[in-house]
C-alpha positions in Angstrom: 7.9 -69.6 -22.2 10.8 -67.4 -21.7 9.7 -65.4 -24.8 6.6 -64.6 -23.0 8.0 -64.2 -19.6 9.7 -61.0 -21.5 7.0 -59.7 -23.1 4.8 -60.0 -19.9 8.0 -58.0 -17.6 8.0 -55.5 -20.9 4.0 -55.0 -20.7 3.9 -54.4 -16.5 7.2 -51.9 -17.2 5.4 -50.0 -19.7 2.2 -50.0 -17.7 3.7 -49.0 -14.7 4.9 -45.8 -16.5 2.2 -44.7 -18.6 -0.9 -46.8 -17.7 -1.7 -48.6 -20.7 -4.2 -50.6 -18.8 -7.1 -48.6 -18.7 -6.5 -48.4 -22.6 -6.3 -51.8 -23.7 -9.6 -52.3 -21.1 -11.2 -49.7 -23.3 -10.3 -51.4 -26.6 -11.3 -55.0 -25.8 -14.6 -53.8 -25.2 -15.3 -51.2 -27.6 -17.7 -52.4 -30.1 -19.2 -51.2 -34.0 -22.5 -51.2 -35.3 -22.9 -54.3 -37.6 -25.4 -53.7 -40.4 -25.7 -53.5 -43.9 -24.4 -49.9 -44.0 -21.7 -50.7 -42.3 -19.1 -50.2 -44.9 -19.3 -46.7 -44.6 -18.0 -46.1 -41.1 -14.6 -46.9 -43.4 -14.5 -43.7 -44.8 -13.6 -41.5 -41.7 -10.6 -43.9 -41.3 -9.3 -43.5 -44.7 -9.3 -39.3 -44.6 -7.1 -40.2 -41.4 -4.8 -42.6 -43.5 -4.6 -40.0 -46.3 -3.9 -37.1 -44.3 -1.1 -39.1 -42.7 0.4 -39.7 -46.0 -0.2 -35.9 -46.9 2.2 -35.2 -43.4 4.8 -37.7 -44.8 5.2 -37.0 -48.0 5.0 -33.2 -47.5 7.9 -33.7 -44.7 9.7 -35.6 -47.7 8.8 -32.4 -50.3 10.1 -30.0 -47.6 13.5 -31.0 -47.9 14.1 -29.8 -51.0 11.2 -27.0 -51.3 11.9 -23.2 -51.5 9.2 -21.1 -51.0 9.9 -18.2 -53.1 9.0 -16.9 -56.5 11.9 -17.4 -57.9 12.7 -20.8 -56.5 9.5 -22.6 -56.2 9.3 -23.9 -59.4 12.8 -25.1 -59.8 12.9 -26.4 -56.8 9.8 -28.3 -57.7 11.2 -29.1 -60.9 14.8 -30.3 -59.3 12.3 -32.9 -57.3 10.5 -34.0 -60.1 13.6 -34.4 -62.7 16.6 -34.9 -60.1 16.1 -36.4 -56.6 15.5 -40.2 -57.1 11.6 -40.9 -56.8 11.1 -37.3 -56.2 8.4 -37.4 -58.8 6.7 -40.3 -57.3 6.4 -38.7 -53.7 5.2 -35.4 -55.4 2.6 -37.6 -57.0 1.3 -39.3 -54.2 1.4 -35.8 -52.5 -1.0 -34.3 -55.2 -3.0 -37.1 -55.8 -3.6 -37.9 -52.1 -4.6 -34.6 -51.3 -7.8 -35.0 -53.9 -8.6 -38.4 -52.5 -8.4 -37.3 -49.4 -10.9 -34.3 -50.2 -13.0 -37.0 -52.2 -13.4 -39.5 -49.1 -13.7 -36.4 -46.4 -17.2 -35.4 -48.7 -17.9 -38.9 -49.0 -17.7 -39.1 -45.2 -20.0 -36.0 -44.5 -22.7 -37.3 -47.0 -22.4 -41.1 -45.4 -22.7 -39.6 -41.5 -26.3 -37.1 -43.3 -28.2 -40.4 -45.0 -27.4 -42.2 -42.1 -28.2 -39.5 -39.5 -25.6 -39.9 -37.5 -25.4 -35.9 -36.5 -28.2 -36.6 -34.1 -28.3 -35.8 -30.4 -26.0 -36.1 -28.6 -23.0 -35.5 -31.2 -23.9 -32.2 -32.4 -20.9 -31.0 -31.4 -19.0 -34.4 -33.4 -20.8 -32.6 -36.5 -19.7 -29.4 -35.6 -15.9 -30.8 -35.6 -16.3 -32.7 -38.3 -17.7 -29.5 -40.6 -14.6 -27.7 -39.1 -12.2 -30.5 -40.4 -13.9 -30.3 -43.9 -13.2 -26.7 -44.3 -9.6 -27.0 -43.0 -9.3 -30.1 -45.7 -10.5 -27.1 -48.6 -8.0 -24.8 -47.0 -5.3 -27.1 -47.4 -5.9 -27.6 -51.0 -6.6 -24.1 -51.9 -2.9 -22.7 -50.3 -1.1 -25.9 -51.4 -2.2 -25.1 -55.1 0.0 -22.5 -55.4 3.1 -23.8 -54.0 4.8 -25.4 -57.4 4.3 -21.5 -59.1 3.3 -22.5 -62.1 0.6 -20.9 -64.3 -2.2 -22.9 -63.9 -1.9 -22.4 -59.9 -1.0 -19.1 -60.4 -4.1 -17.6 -62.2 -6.4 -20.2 -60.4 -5.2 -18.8 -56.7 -5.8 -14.8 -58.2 -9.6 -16.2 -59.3 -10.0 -17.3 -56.1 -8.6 -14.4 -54.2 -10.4 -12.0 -56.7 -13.6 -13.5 -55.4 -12.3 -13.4 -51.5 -12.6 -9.6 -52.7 -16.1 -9.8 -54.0 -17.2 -10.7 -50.1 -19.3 -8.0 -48.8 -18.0 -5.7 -45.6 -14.5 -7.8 -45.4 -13.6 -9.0 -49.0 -11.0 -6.0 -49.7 -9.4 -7.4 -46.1 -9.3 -10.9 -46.4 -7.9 -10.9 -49.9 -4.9 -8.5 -48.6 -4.4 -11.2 -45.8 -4.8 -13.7 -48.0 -2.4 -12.2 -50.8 0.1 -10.6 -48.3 -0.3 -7.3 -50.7 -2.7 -5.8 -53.7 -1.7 -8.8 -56.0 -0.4 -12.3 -56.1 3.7 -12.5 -55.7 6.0 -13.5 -53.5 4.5 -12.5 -50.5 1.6 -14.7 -51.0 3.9 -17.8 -51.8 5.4 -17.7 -48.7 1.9 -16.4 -46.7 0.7 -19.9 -48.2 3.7 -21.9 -47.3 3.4 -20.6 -43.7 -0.6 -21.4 -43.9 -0.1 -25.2 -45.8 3.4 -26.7 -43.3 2.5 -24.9 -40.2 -0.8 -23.2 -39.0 -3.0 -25.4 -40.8 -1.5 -28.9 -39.6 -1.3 -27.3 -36.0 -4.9 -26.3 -35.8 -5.7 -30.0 -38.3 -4.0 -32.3 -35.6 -5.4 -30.7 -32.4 -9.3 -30.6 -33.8 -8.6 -34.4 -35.6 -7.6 -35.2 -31.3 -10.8 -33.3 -30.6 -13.0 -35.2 -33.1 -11.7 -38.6 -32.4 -12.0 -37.8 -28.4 -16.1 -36.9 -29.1 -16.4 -40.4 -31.3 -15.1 -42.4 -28.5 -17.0 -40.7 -26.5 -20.7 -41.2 -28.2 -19.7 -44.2 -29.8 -20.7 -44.6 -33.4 -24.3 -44.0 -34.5 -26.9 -46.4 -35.5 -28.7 -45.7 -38.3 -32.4 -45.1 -37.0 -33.8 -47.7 -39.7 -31.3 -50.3 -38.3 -32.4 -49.3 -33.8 -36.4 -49.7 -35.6 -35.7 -53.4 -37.5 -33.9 -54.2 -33.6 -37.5 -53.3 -31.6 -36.5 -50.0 -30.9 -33.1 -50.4 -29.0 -29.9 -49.5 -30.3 -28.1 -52.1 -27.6 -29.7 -54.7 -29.4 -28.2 -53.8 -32.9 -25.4 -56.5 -33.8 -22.0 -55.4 -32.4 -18.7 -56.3 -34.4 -15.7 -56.5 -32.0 -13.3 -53.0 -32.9 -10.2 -55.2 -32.2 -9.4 -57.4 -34.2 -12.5 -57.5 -36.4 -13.6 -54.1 -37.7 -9.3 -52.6 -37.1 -8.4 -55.6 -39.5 -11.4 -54.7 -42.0 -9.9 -50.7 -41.9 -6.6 -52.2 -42.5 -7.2 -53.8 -45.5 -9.6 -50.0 -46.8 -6.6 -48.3 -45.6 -4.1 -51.0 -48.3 -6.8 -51.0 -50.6 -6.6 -47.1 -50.2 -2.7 -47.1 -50.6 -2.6 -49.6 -53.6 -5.2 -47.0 -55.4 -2.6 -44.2 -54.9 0.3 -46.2 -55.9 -1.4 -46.5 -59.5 -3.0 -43.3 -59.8 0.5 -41.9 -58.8 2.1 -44.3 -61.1 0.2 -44.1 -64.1 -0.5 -40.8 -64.3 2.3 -38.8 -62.8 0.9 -35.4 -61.4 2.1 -32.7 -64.6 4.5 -29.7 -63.2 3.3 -27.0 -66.2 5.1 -24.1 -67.1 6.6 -21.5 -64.3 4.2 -18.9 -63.5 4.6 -15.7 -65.3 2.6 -12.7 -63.2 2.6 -10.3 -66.6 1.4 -12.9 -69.0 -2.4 -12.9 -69.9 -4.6 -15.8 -68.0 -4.6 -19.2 -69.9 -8.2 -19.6 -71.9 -10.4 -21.8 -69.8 -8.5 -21.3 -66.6 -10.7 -23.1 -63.9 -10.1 -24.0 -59.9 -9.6 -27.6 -58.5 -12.4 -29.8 -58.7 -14.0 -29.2 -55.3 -14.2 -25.4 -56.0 -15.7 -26.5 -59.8 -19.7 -26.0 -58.5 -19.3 -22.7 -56.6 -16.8 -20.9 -59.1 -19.4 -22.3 -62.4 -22.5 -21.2 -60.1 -20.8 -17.5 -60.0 -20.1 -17.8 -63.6 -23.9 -18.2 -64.4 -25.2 -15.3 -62.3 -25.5 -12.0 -64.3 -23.6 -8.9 -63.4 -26.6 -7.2 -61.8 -29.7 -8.9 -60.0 -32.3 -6.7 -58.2 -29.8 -3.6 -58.7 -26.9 -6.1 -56.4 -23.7 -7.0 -58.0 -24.1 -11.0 -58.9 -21.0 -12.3 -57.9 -22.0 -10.4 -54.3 -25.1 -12.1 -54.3 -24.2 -15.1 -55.0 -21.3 -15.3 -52.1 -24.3 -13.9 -49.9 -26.4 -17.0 -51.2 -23.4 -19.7 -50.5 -22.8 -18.1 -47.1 -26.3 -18.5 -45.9 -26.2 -22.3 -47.9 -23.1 -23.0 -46.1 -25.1 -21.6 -42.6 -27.5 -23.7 -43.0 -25.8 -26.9 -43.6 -23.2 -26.2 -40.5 -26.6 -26.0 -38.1 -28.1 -29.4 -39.7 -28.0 -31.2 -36.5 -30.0 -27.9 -34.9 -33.2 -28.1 -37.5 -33.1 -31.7 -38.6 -35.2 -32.6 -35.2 -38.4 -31.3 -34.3 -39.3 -29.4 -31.0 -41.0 -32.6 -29.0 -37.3 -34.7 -30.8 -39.0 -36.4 -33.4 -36.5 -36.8 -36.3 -37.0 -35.4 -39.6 -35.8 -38.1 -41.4 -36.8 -37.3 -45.3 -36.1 -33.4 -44.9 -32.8 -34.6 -43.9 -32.3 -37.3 -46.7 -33.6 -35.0 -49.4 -31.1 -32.1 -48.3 -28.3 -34.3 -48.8 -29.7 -35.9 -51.7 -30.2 -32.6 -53.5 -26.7 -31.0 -52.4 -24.8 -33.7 -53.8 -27.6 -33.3 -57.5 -26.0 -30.4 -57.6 -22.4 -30.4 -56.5 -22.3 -33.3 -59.3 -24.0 -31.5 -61.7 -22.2 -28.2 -61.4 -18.7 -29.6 -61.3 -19.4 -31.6 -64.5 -20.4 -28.4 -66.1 -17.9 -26.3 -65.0 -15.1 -29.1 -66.4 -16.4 -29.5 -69.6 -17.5 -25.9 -70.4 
């Protein structure tokens, strides 16, 4: 009794000075769409749980990181060889970044086949689409920070096709390379981009993001509101606390127990140091989410209708890319009427080919 005489004085202190109340109102009540699909409502919770980890670890890396080309790599190297379970940290670093890029575009996909972009969380898309690209901006200037060769040359492909952009290509590959080439100024321009800007701009549109979910709620598939006459209030509700928090719990262990291993087992490789006057390594290739893009400019020819290729093709991925940002804008008819199968076939055939394309561009 005493215990819980303290506990109850420590709850009315605490709501007296920052009115929990109105919170834990909000959370007994707050409920989640219980269906068969249900399982992947996970997956938005788990790109949290990995970006968290990315923040910690990277804090962890920055104590004995120096972001210069001539320090970068042994400083890396001092981590992995000399500071006690410096390799493992690096490893879960690295390996959590590409599982967190894996369940973000596992995430998009689930919220397009179960059409959850629909009116009125447009705008939840729109955040959501912005995160995404953030996520691909975090991988692209973390790459380079170990300097080694395989980064090295992978960051000037990707820079040298920044350049190919019509109208502002020349421009954003300066920006993005701090000079005419890939040195030291670009290190540091990426270090500045990967430990600062990006997780500013990350954490405040994450806020926004998670604001707009809790604001809509969470979307019922429209096959689900039909089988339930119609009404989405009639759709079976699972309680958020504890019910669906303890079932995110155990994704977000089963999550952390899958990057012990991979960490583990097969400890993220260092390479050689970068060397800016040796030739590029035969069969040089981006990370895996870049694969279908960079393989889909290698199979364009030089010219096409008298237009460069590579030109063309960034023309053809920036009005893909339009299109797919503005799904929640065409995917409904005039009068509202949902177009379900366009929708479904969309998604269907983007991730054909963003299978398809990586596979080929890894083993060719």
């Amino acid at each position: 009794m005493e215990v819980n005489a303290r506990v109850s004085a420590v709850k009315q202190w605490l709501d007296e000075r920052l009115g929990l109340e109105p919170v834990r109102e909000f959370l007994a009540h707050k409920t989640v769409p219980k269906h068969s699909s249900t399982i992947w409502y996970y997956f938005g919770g788990i790109t949290l749980f990995l970006f968290g980890v990315q923040v910690a670890t990277g804090m962890l890396l920055l104590l004995y990181y120096r972001p210069t080309s001539t320090e970068a790599y042994e400083s890396v190297q001092f981590i992995v060889a000399e500071v006690q379970f410096g390799w493992l940290i690096r490893s879960v670093h690295s390996w959590s970044a590409n599982l967190m890029m894996l369940t973000a575009f596992i995430h998009m996909f689930s919220v397009v086949l179960l059409h959850a972009y629909r009116r009125p969380r447009e705008v939840t898309w729109l955040s959501g689409i912005a995160l995404l690209g953030l996520t691909m901006a975090f991988g692209f200037s973390g790459y380079l920070l170990p300097w080694n060769t395989t980064s090295f040359f992978a960051t000037r492909i990707g820079t040298d096709v920044a350049a190919s952009m019509p109208f502002i290509g020349e421009a954003l590959a300066r920006f993005l390379r701090g000079g005419d080439d890939i040195g030291g100024a670009t290190l540091t321009r990426f270090f500045g981009f990967h430990v600062a800007i990006l997780p500013g701009i990350t954490t405040v549109l994450i806020l926004v993001h998670l604001a707009l979910v809790q604001r809509h709620g969470i979307s019922t598939p429209p096959s689900v509101e039909r089988q339930h006459y119609g009404a989405a209030a009639k759709v079976p509700q699972l309680p958020f606390i504890p019910n669906f928090l303890v079932r995110e719990l155990m994704a977000w262990y089963g999550t952390l127990g899958v990057l012990g291993c991979l960490a583990a087992l097969f400890p993220w490789e260092l390479g050689d140091k970068a060397d800016p006057f040796a030739p590029a390594p035969a069969g040089i290739r981006p990370e895996w989410y870049f694969l279908a893009p960079f393989y889909t400019l290698k199979l364009i020819p030089s010219h096409v209708w008298g237009i460069e290729g590579q030109v063309l093709g960034l023309l053809g991925f920036g009005l893909l890319a339009a299109w797919w940002v503005t799904l929640p804008f065409w995917a409904a008819a005039r009068d509202g009427a949902l177009r379900v199968r366009l929708v479904t076939g969309a998604g269907v055939a983007l991730i054909a080919y963003l299978a398809t394309f990586s596979f080929l561009g890894y083993t060719r």
